[in-house]
KEVODREN-331586 format. One record per residue: y, z, x of N, C-alpha, C in turn. Coordinates in steps of 0.02 Angstrom, whole numbers, plus 50000, padded with zeros to 5 digits. Each point is the difference from the previous one (the first is absolute). Example, Ala and Ser with C-alpha at 12.3 -4.5 7.8 and 13.67 -1.06 7.14 Angstrom:
# residues 2
497165039050660500595000049955500605000050045 500534996449982500595000350042500555003749961 
This chain:
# residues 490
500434892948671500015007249984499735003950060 500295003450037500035006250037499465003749995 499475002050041499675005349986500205007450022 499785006749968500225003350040500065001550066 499224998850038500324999650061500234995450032 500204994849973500654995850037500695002250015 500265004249909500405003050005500185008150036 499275001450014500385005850046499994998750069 499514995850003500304995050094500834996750015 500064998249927500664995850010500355008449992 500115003949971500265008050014499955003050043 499374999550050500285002350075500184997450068 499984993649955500464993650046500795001250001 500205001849946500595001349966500155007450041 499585003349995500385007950008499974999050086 499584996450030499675000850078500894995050006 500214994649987500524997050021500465003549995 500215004749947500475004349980500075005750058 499425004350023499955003450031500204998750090 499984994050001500034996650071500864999450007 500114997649945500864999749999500325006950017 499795004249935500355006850031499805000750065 499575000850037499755002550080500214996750037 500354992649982500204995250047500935004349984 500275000249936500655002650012500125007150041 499495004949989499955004750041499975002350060 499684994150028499895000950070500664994450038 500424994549945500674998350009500395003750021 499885008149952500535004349983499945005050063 499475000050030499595006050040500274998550071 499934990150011500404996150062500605004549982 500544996049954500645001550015500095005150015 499905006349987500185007350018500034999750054 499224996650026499935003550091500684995050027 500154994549984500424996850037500395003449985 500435000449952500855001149991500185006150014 499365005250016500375005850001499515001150083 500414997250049500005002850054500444995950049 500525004149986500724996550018499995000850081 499775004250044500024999550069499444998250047 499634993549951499404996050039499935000350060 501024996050024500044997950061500085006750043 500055002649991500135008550043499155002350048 499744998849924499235001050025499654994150008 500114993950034499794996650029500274999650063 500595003049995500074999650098499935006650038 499975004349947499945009950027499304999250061 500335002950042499095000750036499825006649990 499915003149964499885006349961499484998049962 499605003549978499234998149935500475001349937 499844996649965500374999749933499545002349935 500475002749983499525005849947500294997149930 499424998349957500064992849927500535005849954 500494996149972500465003449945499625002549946 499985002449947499855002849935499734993349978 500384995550002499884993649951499524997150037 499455000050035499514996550015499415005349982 499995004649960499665002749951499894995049929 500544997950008499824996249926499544997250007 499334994650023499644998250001499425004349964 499805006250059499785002549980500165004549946 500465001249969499845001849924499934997049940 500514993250037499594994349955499244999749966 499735000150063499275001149991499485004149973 500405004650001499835007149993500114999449924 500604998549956500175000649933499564993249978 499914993350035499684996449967499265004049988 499575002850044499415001349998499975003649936 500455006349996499935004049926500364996149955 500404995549967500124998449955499864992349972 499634995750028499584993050001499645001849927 499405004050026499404999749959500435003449949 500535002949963500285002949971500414993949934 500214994450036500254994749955499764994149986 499994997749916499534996549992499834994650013 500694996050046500064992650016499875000950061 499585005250024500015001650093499325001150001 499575001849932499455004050001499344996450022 500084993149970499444996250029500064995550057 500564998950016500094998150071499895004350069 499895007149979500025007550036499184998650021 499764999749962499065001150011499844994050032 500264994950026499784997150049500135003850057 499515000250077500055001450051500454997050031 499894994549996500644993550027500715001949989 499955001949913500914999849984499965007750047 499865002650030500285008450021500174996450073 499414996450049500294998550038500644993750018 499954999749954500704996350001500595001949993 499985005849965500625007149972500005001750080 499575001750019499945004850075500124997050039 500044992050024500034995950062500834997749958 500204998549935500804999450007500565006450015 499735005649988500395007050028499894999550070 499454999050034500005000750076500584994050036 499764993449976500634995150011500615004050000 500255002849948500635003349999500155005950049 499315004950015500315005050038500034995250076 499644994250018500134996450061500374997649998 500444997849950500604996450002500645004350023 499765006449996500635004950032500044999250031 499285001250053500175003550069500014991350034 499814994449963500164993850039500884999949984 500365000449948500755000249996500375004650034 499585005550005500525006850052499804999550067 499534998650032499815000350084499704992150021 499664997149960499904993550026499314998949978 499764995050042499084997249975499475006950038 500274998750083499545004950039499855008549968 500745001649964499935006449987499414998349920 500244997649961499444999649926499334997350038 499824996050015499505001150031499615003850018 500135004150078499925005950013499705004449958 500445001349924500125004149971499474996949962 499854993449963499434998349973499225001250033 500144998650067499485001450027499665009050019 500415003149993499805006149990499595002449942 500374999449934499855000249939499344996549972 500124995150047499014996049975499545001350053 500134996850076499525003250055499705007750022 500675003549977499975008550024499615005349933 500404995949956499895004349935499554997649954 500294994849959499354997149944499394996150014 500074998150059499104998950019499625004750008 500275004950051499315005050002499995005449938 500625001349971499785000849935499734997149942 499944992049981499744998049967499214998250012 499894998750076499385000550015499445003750005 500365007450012499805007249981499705000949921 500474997249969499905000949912499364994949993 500134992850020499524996549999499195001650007 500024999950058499415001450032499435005149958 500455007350004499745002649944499954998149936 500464996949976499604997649923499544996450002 499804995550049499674993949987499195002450027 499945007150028499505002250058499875004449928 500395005849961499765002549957499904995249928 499984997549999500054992849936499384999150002 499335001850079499494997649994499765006049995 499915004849974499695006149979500135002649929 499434997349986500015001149932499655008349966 500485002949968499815006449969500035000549919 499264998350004500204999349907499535005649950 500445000749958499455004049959500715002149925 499915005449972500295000249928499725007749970 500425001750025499845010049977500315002149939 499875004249973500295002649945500745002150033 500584995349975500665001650001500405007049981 499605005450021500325006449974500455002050058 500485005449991500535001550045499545003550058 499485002049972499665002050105499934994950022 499584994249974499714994650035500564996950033 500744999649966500394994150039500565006450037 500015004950022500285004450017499634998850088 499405001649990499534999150048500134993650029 499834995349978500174992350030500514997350051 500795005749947500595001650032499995002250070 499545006049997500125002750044499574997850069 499424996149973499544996450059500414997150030 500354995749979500524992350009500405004650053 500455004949970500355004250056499975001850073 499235001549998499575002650041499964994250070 499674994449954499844993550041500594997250037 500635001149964500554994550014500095000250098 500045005649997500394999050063499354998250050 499425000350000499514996150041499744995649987 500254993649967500004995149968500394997149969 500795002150016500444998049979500274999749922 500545000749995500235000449924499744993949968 500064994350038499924993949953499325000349991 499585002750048499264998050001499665003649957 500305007649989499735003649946500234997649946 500794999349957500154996349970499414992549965 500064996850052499584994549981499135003249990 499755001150010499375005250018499975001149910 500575005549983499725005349954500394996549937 500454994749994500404998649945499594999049945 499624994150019499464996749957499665004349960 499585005150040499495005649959500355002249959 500625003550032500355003449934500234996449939 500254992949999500094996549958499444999149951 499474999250048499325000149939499745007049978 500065004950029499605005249982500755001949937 500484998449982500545002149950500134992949953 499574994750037500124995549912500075000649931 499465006049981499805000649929500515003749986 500525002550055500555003149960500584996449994 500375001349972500564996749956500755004050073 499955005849992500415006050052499924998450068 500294994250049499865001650055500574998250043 500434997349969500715001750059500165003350044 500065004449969500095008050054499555001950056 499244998049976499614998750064500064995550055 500414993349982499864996650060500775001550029 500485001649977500545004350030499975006150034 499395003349983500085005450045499454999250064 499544994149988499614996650042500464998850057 500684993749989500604999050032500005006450045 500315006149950500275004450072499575003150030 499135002250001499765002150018499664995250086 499634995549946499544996350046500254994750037 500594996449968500374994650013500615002450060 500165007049992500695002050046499735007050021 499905005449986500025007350032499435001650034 499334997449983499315000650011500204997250082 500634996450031499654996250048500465003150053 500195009149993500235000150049499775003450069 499244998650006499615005050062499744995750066 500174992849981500114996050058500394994650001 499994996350058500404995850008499914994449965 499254997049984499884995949970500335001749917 499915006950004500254999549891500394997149994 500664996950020500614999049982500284998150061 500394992949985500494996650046500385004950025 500455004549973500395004850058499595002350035 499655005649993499545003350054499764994850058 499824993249986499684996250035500604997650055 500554999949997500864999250034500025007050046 499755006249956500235004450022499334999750081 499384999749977499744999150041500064994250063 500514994249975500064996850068500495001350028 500475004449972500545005550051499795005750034 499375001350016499675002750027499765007749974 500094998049939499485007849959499285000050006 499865004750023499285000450000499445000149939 499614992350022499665002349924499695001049975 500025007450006499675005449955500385004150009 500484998149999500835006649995499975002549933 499894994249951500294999649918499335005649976 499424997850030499495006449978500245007349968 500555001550056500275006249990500495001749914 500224992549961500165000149955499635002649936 499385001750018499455001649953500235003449952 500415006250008500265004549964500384999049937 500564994750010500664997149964499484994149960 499554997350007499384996249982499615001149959 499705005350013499705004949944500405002449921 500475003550034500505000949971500184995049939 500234996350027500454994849944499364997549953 499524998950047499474996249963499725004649940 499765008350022499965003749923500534999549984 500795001349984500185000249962499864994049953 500044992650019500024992549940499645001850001 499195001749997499554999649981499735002949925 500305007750034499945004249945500564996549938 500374997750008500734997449966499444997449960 499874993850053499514991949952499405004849943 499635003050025499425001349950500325005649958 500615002849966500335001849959500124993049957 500164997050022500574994749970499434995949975 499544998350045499284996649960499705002149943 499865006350017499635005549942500544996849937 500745000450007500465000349927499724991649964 499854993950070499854996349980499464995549969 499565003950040499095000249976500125002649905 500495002549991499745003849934500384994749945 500344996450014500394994349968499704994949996 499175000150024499614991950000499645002349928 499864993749985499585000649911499355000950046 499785003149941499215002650018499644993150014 499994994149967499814994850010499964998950082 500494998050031500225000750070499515005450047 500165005349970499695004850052499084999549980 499834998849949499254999750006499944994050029 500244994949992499774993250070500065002450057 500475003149980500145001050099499415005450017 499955003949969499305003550035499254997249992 499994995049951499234996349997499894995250046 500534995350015500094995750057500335003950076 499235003350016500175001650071499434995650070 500265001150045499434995650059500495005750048 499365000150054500225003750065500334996050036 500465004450048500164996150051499654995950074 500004996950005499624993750035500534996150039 499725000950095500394998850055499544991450011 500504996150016499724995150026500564995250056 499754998150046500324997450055500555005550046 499185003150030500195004450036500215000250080 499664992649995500314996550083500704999350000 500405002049952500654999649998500245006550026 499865005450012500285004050006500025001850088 499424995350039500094999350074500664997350012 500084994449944500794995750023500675003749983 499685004349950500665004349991500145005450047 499375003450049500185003550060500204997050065 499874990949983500284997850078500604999549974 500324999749922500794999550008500475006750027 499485003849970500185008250028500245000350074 499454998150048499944999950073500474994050024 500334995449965500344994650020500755002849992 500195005849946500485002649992500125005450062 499175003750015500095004650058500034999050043 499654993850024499924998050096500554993850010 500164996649949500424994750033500735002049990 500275000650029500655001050019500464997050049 500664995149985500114994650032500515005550063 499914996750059500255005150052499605005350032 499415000349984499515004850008499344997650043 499675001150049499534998050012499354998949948 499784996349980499365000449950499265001850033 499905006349969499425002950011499755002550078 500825000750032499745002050068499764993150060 500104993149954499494995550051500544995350022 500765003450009500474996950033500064993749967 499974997549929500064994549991500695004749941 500514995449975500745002349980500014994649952 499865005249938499854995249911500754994750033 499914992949961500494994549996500415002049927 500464997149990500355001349948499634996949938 499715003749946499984999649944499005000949988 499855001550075499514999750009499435005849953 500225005149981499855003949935499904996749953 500604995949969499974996449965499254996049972 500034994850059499584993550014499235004649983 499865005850023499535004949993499605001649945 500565000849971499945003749909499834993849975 500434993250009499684994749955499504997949991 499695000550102499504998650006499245005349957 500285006450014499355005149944500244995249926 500584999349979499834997549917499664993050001 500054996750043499564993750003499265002549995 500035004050046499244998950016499715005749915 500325001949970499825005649934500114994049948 500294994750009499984993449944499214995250022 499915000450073499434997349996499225002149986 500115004150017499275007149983499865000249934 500515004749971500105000649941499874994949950 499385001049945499724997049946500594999649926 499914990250006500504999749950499915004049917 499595004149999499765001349934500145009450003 500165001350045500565006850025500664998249968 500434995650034500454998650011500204999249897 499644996049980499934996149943500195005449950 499375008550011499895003349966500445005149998 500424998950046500705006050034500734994349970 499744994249971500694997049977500454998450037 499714997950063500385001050053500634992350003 500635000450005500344994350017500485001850038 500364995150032500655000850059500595002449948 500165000649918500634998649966500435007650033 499525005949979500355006550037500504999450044 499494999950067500194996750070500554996750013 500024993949961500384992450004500745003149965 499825005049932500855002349999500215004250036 499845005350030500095002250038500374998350078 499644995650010500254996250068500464995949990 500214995949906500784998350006500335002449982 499895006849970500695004950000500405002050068 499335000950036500315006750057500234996950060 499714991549997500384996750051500574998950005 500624999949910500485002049997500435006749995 499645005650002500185007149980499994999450096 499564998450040500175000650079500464999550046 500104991749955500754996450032500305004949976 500144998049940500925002949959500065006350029 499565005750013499785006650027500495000350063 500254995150035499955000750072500925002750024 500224997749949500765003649984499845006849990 500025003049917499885005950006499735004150070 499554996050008499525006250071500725000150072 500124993349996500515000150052500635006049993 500334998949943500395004149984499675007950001 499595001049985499585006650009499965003450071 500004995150043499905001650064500435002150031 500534995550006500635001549997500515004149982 499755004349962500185005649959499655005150030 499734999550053499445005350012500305005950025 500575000850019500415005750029500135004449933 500254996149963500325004149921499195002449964 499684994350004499395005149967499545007350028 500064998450058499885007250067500515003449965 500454998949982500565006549996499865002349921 499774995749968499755001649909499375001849999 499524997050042499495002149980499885006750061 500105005849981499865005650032499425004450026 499554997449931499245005650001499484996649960 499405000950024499394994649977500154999649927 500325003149951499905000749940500544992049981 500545000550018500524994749994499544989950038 499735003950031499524993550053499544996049933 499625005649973499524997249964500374997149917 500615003149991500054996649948500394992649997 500444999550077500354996149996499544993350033 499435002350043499484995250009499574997649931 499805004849982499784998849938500544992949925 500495004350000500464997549942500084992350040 500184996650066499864992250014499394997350020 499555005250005499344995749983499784997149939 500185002649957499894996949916500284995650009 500604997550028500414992049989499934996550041 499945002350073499974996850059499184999450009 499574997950045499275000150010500265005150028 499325007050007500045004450045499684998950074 499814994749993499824999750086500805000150037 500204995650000500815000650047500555005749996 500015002449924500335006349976499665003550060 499505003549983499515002250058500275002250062 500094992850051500354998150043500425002950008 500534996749966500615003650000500375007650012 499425003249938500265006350001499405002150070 499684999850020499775001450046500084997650076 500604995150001500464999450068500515004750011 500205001449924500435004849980499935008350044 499345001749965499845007750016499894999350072 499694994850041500065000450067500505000750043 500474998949965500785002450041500405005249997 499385003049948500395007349982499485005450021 499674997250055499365004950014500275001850078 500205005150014500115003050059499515001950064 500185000050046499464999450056499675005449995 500365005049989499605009549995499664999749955 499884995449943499675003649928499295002150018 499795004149968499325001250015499604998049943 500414997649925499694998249947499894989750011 499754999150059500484993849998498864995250004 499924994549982499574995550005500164995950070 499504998650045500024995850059500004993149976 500194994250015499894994049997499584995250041 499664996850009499434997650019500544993950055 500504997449971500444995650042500605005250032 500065006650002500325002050025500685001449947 500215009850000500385000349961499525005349954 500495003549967499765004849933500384999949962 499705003349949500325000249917499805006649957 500545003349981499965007049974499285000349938 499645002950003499354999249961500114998549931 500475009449974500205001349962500454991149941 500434997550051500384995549979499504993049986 499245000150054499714994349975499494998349949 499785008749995499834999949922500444997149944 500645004350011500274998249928499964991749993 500204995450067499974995049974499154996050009 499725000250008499175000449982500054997949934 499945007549954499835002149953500674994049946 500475000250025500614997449973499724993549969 499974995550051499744993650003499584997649960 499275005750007499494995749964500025004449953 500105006949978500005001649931500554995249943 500344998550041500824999449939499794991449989 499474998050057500014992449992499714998549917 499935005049964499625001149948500164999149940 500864999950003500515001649970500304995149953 499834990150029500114996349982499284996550011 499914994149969499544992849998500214997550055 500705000350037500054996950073499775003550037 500115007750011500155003250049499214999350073 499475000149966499434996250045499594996149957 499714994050036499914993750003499184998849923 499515008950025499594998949963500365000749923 500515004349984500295000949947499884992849942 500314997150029500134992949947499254997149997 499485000550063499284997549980499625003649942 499915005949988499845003249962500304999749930 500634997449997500354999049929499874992649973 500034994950074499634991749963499195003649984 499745000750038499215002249979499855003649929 500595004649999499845005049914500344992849947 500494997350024500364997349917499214990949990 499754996950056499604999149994499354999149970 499825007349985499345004149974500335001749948 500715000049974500045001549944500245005949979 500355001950059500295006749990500854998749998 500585001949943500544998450005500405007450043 500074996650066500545005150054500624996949977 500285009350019500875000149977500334994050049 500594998049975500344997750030500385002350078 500284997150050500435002650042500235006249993 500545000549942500335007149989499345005349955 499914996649953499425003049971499535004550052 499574996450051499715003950051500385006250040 500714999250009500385003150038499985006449940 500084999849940500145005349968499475005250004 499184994849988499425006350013500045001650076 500234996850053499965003250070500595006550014 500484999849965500355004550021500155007749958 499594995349927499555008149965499635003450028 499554995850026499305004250023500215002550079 500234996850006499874999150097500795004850045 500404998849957500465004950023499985008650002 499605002649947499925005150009499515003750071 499294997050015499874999650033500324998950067 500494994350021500315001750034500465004950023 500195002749972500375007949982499655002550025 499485001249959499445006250044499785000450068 499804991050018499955000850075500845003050050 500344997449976500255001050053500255009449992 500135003349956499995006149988499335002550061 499524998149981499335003450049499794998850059 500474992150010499834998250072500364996650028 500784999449984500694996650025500605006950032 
């Protein structure tokens, strides 16, 4: 006789095998496309022309893209989904496939190449970036448990905002998640808070330096000056009262829906807030200064020595080492601290990078027709914006910002200097600024802290919307606001 939990082991043995089959026929189905439908391989293997990927080497990446929102959605997919493992395995068989293009259409040297961009150029120093900071703020512990009323977590909101961009989205993110999770336990109502946490502290809060956010940090190694984005203060402010004021409306409706039971715990069980492992926050300003002074191609620090490749990198790991060794395991312990966030994170986006590398190609390539569509900062920021939600906005970024540089004329007088030589119409590099890291807000992909903050809330016990689910409160709340900015400052 069976016990129950035998039988629900032998049930997600059953659904985990089930689930492997479909993803194994899918990504069958995902091969054949890219093969059969690119009838003039041989054309573009002997063209000495750069070859620009057909439509159909998108499929990967939307593959990916539709597995991510609709997995956790079906029930023979659902417990095979919450392993870390099964995601990177979803993410490393789509990347196989988008390499299998460019190895079937140009050869080994070109996928290569093309792999090696996508992991050396792009998802290391972005994943190490994310890293570093989580694992450097992971040792600073901020604990305490306030009365959950719509000032108290309005305020919190808006600290988190404040912090992001000099300490990075992830670092404030990681920093302030926790408190808020505990200071809103005793309530039952808190969805909407850690969603609007998402667009505040997690994405918009981080656009006043380079460190807030992977684009800015691109934009700064194309030679923006940084403390250019400073000047964003305005469009910053801005957006930030409006959600704000939004959130503590929407709280207030929800504060009044808790049973009195609820709300008298929650105000009898209070403790102040209480900073501990504060030697962490030296390591979080050498990541700052590692983002500012090292720059590959650049002399470092004036002393004629020329950072090595990845040498930033090697930097940052080295501050999170040394913030794992300092740092008292009974911090760490009390902040709940584990790699799972992190660890999904880094196997999603190692496949959202690859598969990424079509689309962006084709983007680029297109760059004449989009100069001719995209006309005026207002069109910049939405169309940067609208593929940052699907695409990462660091390379979107890129893109549209190789873009506006070719449409910036030698006379302009509205134009930004470049630090490597070259300008870019101001006007046009706001919109995509603002594009990038506001809209990255838009989806659970669109930046990297997004999805940490949603393993961290469902965790603690908070049930976040689904894929589309999230998309519906982001483009309630968050679209109007966008409207407004660009009306006042597009």
């Amino acid at each position: 006789m069976r016990t129950s939990g035998q039988a629900a082991t032998s049930l997600r043995v059953v659904h985990r095998k089930r689930a492997e089959v479909v993803l194994g026929l899918l990504s069958a189905a995902v091969v054949l496309c890219a093969v059969v439908f690119h009838e003039d391989i041989p054309a573009w293997r002997t063209a000495g022309t750069p070859h620009v990927p057909s439509l159909w080497a998108v499929i990967p990446f939307a593959g990916l893209l539709l597995s991510i929102a609709t997995l956790p959605l079906v029930p023979l997919a659902k417990a095979w989904w919450e392993s870390n493992s099964s995601k990177l395995i979803l993410a490393l068989s789509f990347s196989a496939v988008a390499m299998s293009y460019y190895l079937f259409s140009q050869g080994c040297e070109r996928a290569l190449t093309t792999l090696e961009n996508a992991l050396l150029d792009e998802y290391v120093p972005f994943i190490v970036l994310l890293f570093s900071l989580y694992v450097i703020s992971g040792g600073i512990s901020l604990k305490g448990d306030l009365a959950a009323r719509p000032g108290t977590n309005t305020v919190l909101l808006g600290v988190g905002a404040a912090i992001a961009s000099f300490v990075g989205t992830t670092g404030a993110s990681m920093l302030l998640i926790r408190p808020l999770l505990q200071t809103n336990s005793e309530r039952k109502h808190v969805k909407h808070t850690v969603i609007f946490f998402i667009f505040l502290v997690s994405n918009i809060g981080g656009c006043l330096l380079p460190i807030g956010d992977p684009p800015l940090f691109l934009g700064y190694l194309k030679g923006v000056g940084f403390l250019w984005t400073l000047g964003l203060w305005p469009q910053w402010l801005a957006t930030c009262a409006i959600l704000l004021t939004v959130y503590y409306c929407w709280d207030r409706i929800a504060y009044r829906k808790e049973t009195p039971r609820d709300i008298a715990l929650d105000e009898t069980q209070r403790t102040n807030f209480t900073l501990s492992g504060k030697l962490n926050l030296l390591w979080l300003l050498g990541v700052v200064l590692c983002v500012a002074l090292v720059k590959p191609g650049e002399r470092f620090l004036g002393l004629g020595i020329e950072p090595f490749p990845l040498m930033r990198e090697l930097l940052m790991l080295c501050l999170a080492a040394l913030s794992l060794r300092f740092t008292r395991k009974k911090i760490r312990t009390d902040n709940e601290f584990n790699y799972h966030a992190i660890l999904e994170v880094a196997a999603l986006f190692i496949g959202i990078f690859v598969c990424m590398q079509a689309p962006i190609e084709i983007l680029r390539a297109n760059g004449n027709s989009l100069a001719a569509a995209l006309s005026s900062p207002a069109r910049f920021f939405w169309a940067t914006g609208a593929l940052s939600s699907f695409l990462d906005n660091a390379p979107t970024y890129v893109v549209f910002f190789e873009t506006a540089a070719t449409m910036t004329p030698e006379s302009a007088t509205d134009a930004v200097s470049l630090a490597g030589g070259g300008t870019i119409l101001q006007s046009l590099l706001v919109a995509i600024s603002l594009g990038a890291v506001f809209m990255g807000a838009m989806t659970y992909i669109g930046n990297g802290p997004n999805f940490m903050v949603k393993a961290i809330a469902e965790r603690s016990g908070v049930p976040m919307p689904s894929f589309f689910g999230y998309m519906a409160y982001s483009c309630a709340v968050l679209i109007p606001p966008f409207i407004i900015v660009t009306w006042m400052f597009l």
